[in-house]
C-alpha positions in Angstrom: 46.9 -20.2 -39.6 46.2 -19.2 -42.8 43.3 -20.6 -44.8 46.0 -21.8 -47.4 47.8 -23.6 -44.9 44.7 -25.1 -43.5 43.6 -25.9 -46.6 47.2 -28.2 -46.9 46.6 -29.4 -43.5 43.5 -31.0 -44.5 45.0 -32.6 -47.5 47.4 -33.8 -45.8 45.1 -35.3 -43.3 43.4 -37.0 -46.2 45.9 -38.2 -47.3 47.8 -39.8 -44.3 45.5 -42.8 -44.2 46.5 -43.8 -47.4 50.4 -43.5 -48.4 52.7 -44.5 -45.4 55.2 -41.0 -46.4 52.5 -39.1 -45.6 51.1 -40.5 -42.3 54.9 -40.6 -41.2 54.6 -36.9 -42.0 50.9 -36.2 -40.5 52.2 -38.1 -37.2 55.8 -36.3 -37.0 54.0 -32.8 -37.6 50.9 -33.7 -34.9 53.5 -34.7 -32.3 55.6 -31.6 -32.3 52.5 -29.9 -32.4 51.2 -31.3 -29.3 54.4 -31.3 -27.5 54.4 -27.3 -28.1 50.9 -27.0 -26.7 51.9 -28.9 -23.5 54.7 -26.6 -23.3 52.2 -23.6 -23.1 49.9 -25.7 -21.1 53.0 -25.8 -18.3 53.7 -22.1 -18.8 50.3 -21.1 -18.5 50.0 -23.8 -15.1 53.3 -24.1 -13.9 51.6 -26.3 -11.3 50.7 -29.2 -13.2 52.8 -32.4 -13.6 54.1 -33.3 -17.1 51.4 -35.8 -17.5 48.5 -33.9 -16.9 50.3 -30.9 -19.7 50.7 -33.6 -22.3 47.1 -34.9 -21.8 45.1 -31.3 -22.1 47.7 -30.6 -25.1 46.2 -33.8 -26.5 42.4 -32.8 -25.4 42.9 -29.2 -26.9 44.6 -30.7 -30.4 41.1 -32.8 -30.6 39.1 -29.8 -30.1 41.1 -27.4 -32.4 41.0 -30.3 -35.3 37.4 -29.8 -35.0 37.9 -26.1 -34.8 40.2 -26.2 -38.1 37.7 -27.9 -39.9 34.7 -25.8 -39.0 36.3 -22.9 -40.1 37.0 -24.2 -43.6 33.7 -25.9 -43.9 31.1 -24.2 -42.0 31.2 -20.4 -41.5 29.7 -20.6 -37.4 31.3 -18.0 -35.7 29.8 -18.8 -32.8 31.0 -21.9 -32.7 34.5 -21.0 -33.7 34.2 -18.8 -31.0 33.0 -21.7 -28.3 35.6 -23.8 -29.5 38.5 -21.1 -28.7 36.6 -20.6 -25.4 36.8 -24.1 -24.9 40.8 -24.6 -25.7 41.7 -21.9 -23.1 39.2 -23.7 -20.6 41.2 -27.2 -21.2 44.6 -25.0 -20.8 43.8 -23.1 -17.8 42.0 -25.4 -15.7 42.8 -25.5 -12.1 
């Protein structure tokens, strides 16, 4: 992701909480989103049941908000780098 588009992301964040269009838009965006991470979350662990893939998808969306945010804010690699760490951990799991 580009730091334009991340830059849009958060404004679009911001601005979900306050105009319904937007929110509609923040939500319809966040659930494709997930549903594509729990489709790599099955590829990656063909093993695990549906449930389970949706619920790390969910878990790894939380930590790369954070991640997202950091990187526009706060310029800890390390942390950035943790985070990533982190995501793949969440993924991967056995």
């Amino acid at each position: 992701m580009t730091r334009r588009e991340q830059s849009l992301r958060l404004q679009l964040w911001a601005l979900a909480p306050v105009d319904p269009l937007f929110a509609s838009i923040n939500q319809e965006a966040r659930e494709r989103y997930r549903d594509g991470l729990a489709q790599l979350v099955v590829l990656a662990s063909p093993h695990l049941e549906p449930e389970e893939a949706a619920q790390r998808a969910a878990d790894i969306l939380v930590v790369q908000n954070g991640l997202w945010l950091t990187s526009m804010l706060i310029a800890d690699r390390d942390a950035i780098d943790r985070s990533v760490r982190r995501c793949e951990e969440i993924a991967l799991a056995p």
